[in-house]
N, C-alpha and C positions, 0 to 999 in steps of 0.2 A: 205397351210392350210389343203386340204383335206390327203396330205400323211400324213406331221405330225397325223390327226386321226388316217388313215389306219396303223404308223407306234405304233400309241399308242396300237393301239385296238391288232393288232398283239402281240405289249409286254403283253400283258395283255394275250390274249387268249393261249397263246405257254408257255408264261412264268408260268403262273398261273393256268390253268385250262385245256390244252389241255392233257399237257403231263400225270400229276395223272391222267386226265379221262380216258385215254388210255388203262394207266397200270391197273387200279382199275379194269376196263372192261373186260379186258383180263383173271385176275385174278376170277371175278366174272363168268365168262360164261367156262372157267375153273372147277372151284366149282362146277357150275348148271352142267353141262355136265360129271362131273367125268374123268376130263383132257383127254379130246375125241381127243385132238391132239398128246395124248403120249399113248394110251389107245388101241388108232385103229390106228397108223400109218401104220403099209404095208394096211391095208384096206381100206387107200385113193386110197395105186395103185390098189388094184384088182377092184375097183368101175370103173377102166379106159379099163377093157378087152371089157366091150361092148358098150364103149361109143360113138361109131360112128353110131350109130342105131337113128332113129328118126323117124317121122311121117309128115306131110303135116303141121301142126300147130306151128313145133317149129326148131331151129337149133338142133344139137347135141350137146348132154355135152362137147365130144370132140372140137368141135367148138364151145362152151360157153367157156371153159378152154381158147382156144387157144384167143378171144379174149379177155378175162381179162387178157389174160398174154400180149396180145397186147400192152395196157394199162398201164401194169405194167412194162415192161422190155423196158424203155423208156430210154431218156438222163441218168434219175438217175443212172440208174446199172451203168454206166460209168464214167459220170459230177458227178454226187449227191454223188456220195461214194468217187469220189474225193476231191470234197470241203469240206464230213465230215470228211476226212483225214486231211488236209490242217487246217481247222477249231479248230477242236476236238480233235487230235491226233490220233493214231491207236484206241487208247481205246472207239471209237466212234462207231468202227466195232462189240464188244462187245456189245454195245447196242441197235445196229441192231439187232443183232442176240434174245435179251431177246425181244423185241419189238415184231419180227416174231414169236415168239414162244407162246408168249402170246394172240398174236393177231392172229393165227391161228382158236383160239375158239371163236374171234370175226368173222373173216371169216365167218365159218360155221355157226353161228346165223344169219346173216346178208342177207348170201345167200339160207339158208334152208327157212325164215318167206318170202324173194321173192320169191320164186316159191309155198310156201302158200299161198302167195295172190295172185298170177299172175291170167294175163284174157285173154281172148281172143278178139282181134280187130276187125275192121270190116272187115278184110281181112282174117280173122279167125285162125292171126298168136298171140301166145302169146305173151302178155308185162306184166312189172312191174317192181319193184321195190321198195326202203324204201318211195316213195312217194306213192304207191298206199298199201302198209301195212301201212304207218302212217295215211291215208284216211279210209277204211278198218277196219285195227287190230283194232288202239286207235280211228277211229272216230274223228280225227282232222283234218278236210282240213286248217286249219292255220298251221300245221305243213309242210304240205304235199306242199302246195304251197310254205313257208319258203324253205323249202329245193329243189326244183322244180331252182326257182328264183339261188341260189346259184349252181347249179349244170349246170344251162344254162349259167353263168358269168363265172364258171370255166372253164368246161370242152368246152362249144361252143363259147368263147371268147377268155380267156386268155390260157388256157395249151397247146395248139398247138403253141402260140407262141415261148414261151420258147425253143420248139423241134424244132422247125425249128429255133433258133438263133445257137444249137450246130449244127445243121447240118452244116450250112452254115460256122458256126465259124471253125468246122473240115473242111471241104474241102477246106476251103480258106488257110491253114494253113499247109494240106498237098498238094495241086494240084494246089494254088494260084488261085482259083478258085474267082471270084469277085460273092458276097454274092447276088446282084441284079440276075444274073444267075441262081443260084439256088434257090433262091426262085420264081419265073417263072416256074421253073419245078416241084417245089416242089406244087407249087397253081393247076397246070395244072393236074398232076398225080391223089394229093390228091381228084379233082373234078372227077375225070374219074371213083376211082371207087365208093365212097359215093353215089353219085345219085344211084348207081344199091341196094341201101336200108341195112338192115343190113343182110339180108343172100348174098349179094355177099361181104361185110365186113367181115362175118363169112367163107365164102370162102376163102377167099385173107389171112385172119389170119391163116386157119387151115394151108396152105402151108408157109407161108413165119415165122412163129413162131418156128416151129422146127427147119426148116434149121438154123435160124440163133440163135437160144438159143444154138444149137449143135457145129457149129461152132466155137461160141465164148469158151463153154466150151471145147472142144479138145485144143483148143488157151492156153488156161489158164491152164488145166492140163498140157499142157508140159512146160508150166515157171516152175511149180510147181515141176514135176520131173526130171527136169534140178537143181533142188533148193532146192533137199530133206533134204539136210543136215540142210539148214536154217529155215525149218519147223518150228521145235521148239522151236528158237528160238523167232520167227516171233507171235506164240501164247502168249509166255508170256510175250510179247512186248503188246499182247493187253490187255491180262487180267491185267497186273498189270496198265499201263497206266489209263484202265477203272475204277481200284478199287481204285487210289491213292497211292498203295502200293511201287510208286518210289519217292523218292522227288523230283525232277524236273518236276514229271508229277505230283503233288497233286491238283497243282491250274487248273488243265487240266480238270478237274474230272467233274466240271459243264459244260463246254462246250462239254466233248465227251458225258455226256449225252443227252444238248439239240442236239447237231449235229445228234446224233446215232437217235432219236427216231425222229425227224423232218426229217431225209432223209429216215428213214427205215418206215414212215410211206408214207411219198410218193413215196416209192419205191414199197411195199408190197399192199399200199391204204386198210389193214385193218381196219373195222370200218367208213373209209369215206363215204361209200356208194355207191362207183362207180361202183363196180365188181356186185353189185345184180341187177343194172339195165341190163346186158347179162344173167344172173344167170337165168332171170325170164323167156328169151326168150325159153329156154331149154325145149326138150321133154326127160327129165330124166332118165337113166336104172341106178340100179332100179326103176321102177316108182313110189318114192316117194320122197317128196319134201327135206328130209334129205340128198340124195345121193348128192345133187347138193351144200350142206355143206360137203361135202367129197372134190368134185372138185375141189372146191377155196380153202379150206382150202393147197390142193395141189399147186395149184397157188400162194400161199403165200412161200411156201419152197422153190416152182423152183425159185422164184424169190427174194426172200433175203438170202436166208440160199445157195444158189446154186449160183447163178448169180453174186448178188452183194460180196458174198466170194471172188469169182473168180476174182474181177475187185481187189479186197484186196489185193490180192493174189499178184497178178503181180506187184501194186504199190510197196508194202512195201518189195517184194524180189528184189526189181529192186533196193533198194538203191537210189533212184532219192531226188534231196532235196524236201521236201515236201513243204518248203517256196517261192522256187522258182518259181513254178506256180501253180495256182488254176484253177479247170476245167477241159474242156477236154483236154488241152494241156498236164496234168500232166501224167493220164493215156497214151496218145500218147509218151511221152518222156521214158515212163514206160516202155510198151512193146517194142519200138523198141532199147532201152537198152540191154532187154532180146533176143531179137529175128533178130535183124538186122531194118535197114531202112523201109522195108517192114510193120513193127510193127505197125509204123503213119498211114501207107495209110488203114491197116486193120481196126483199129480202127475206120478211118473215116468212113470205111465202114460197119461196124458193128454198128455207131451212125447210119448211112442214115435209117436201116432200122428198128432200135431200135423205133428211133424219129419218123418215118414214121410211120410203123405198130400203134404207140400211137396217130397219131394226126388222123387217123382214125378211132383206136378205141370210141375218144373223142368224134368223132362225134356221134358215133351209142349212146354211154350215154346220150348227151346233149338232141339229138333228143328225147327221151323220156320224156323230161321235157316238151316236147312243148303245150301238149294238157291240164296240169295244170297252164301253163301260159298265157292260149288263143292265143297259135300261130300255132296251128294244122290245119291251113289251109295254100291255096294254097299261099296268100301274104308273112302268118307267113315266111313262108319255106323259098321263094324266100330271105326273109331278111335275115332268118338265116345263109342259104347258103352261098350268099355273106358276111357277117360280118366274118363268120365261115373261108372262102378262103382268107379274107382280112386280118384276122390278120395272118396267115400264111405267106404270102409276106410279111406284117410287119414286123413279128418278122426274117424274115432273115437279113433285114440290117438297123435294130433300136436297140438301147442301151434296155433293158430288167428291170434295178435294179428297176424302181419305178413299173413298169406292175408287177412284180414276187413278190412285198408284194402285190399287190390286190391278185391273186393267192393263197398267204400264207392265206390271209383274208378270203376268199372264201372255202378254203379247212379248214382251222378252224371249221369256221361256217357251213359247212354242215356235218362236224366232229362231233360237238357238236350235234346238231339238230339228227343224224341218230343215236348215241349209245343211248344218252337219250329214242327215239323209242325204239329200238331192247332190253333194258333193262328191261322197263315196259310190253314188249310183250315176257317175259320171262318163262312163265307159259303155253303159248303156243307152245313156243321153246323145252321145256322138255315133251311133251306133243306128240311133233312129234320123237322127238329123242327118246324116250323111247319105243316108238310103233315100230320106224325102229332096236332098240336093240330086241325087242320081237321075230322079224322075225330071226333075226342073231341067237340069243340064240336057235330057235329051226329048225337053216341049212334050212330056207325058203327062197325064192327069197324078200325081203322086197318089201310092195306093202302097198299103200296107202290109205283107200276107208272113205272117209268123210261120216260120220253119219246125217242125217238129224237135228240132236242135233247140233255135231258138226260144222255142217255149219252155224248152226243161233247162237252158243255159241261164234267160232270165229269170226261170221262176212265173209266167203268164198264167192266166186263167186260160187254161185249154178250149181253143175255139174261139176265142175272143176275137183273133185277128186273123181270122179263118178268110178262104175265098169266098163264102156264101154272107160272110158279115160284110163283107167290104166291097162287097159289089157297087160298080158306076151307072148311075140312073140314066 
């Protein structure tokens, strides 16, 4: 009885309301913004020359970056783009790609209004995110707990799960590895380094995200120019699949859209709310709370328009039957098609530390709900920890399909709850983006300094955007 609801409410919220709110969203902070994601592209990357700089109270952007991309460069770039191939047809990758594009200007809304509101802890390290702007900005702790509540279900419950079913499923598949095995090491690992809080998170992400986004893509670029000739055909393999314009793919057309924007949104997590809770931990260069909408916005490209391309890429030049298998087996069958036998075992090992780096990342998110849920002490923790390590060895050698619609429900629901926010605190969003354009326009270091007005007009933490916080190194 309870999944028949979860599977209703699902149809209902994906079918009906998630997807327009998405696109509508995207569109919308598009418009408000003066398309800030076509507008200032290379100026995401120069935002990245001094982002390794930081002070005692925050990580770096760079290590804000590296663990939302933690987060986001999960099973999906590999599983997710699989089974919306499998699903959807290629023409699914096309709606990835419109999704990420769109949702880049949801990005940078989402992550600019957290480092607006962020605060300082008792340890006098920053936090925040859409729950403490929806407290804050709109003055709603009904919202703010609403989404609190789902962000601890998703992200400190259920999505580690998941990761840890592909790992186990990949290694058991390439190394015949028994799934009880690796999730024992996987519960053991993941505890080792979460207890050291989210700056040794922020550590662990800054090294082990590059090496392996880099890897994977050198990986992929050489199917690709092993494959040149098949390029293009391979594009308008997606756009026409995606526009209907083949007859054998017309009835495809609904499904590559739900498939494209349901995995390209939990590939990219634009809009869900997840990336503003790191977003907020950030001591920002330039020191204003926009630049840190520069960096996610980036995060959204490395990780759909780059990543998940690349997992595209190699499927759909490999020729492999796409009905054949769903998952990560397909990608596995994929590359070592292209590449020799060697292909599976890389794969696996590029899931290990995809799923890894994300069920870490999950944690540093979850944890931030904890003190809107009344779990911010020392019992909370101890529960969370263990629930948090427990479904981890769960999900390596448990069936997934009824847990992954709670997931879907969850990520909906704080879907909904977080744009609804970041759209009605829209006037503050152009408010900061306009001030960080004024600096630009006249070749200044953009710097941020809250007015006395300002602070009681938005609702700020007093001092946060002070002249002594924001000082230029």
């Amino acid at each position: 009885m309870l999944y028949d609801i979860v599977d209703w409410l699902n149809g209902l919220l994906w079918g009906n309301i998630l997807i327009p709110l998405l696109i509508l969203s995207g569109i919308w902070f598009t418009f408000r913004l003066a398309g800030i994601q076509f507008r200032h592209f290379t100026h995401m990357f120069s935002v990245m020359k001094h982002s390794r700089s930081t002070d005692g109270h925050g990580i770096s952007s760079f290590q804000a970056l590296c663990t939302t991309l933690a987060a986001r460069v999960g099973t999906g770039n590999l599983m997710g783009v699989a089974v919306a191939i499998s699903l959807g047809g290629p023409g699914a990758i096309f709606w990835m790609w419109v999704i990420a594009l769109v949702g880049m200007a949801t990005a940078f809304a989402e992550s600019a209004l957290a480092q607006l509101y962020k605060q300082e802890n008792a340890d006098g390290e920053y936090r925040g995110g859409p729950a403490f702007y929806m407290l804050k900005g709109l003055k709603s702790p009904v919202l703010a707990v609403i989404f609190s509540v789902c962000l601890f279900i998703g992200y400190g419950i259920i999505f580690s799960a998941p990761q840890a079913n592909s790992i186990a499923e990949a290694f058991s598949y390439s190394f015949d590895l028994d799934p009880m095995y690796t999730g024992v090491f996987l519960t053991i690992f993941t505890g080792v380094i979460i207890l050291g809080g989210l700056k040794q998170i922020a550590r662990f992400a800054e090294i082990t995200v590059p090496f392996m986004g880099l890897a994977y893509f050198l990986v992929a670029l050489w199917v690709i120019i092993t494959n040149l000739s098949a390029i293009p055909a391979v594009f308008v393999d997606i756009v026409s699949s995606a526009l209907g314009l083949r007859e054998a793919g017309a009835g495809m057309v609904g499904a590559a859209i739900m498939q494209g924007i349901k995995r390209g949104l939990y590939s990219n997590e634009a809009g869900m709310g997840s990336a503003p809770n790191a977003a907020a931990a950030a001591t920002p260069y330039p020191p204003h709370p926009a630049s840190q909408g520069y960096v996610q916005m980036l995060g959204v490209f490395f990780d759909t328009i780059v990543l998940c391309t690349c997992t595209a890429m190699i499927i759909l030049l490999s020729g492999v039957d796409l009905n054949q298998e769903v998952g990560i087996e397909l990608t596995q069958q994929a590359l070592a098609g292209e590449v020799g036998t060697w292909g599976s075992d890389f794969i696996s090992l590029a899931i290990f530390f995809f799923g890894f780096t994300s069920m870490v990342a999950n944690f540093a998110y979850a944890e931030n709900s904890l003190s809107f849920i009344k779990m911010d002490n020392k019992v909370g923790r101890i529960i969370f920890v263990s629930v948090f390590l427990g479904m981890i060895f769960y999900g390596s050698i448990a069936t997934l399909g009824q847990v992954i619609a709670l997931a879907d429900l969850a990520v909906a629901l704080m879907t909904v709850v977080n744009v609804v926010a970041i759209v009605l605190l829209t006037k503050h969003l152009v408010t900061i983006a306009k001030d960080y354009n004024r600096h630009i326009d006249q070749n200044e270091i953009p710097r941020f300094i809250a007015t006395p007005e300002q602070e009681k007009q938005m609702n700020l933490t007093p001092g946060i955007w002070s002249e002594e916080n924001t000082k230029l190194p």
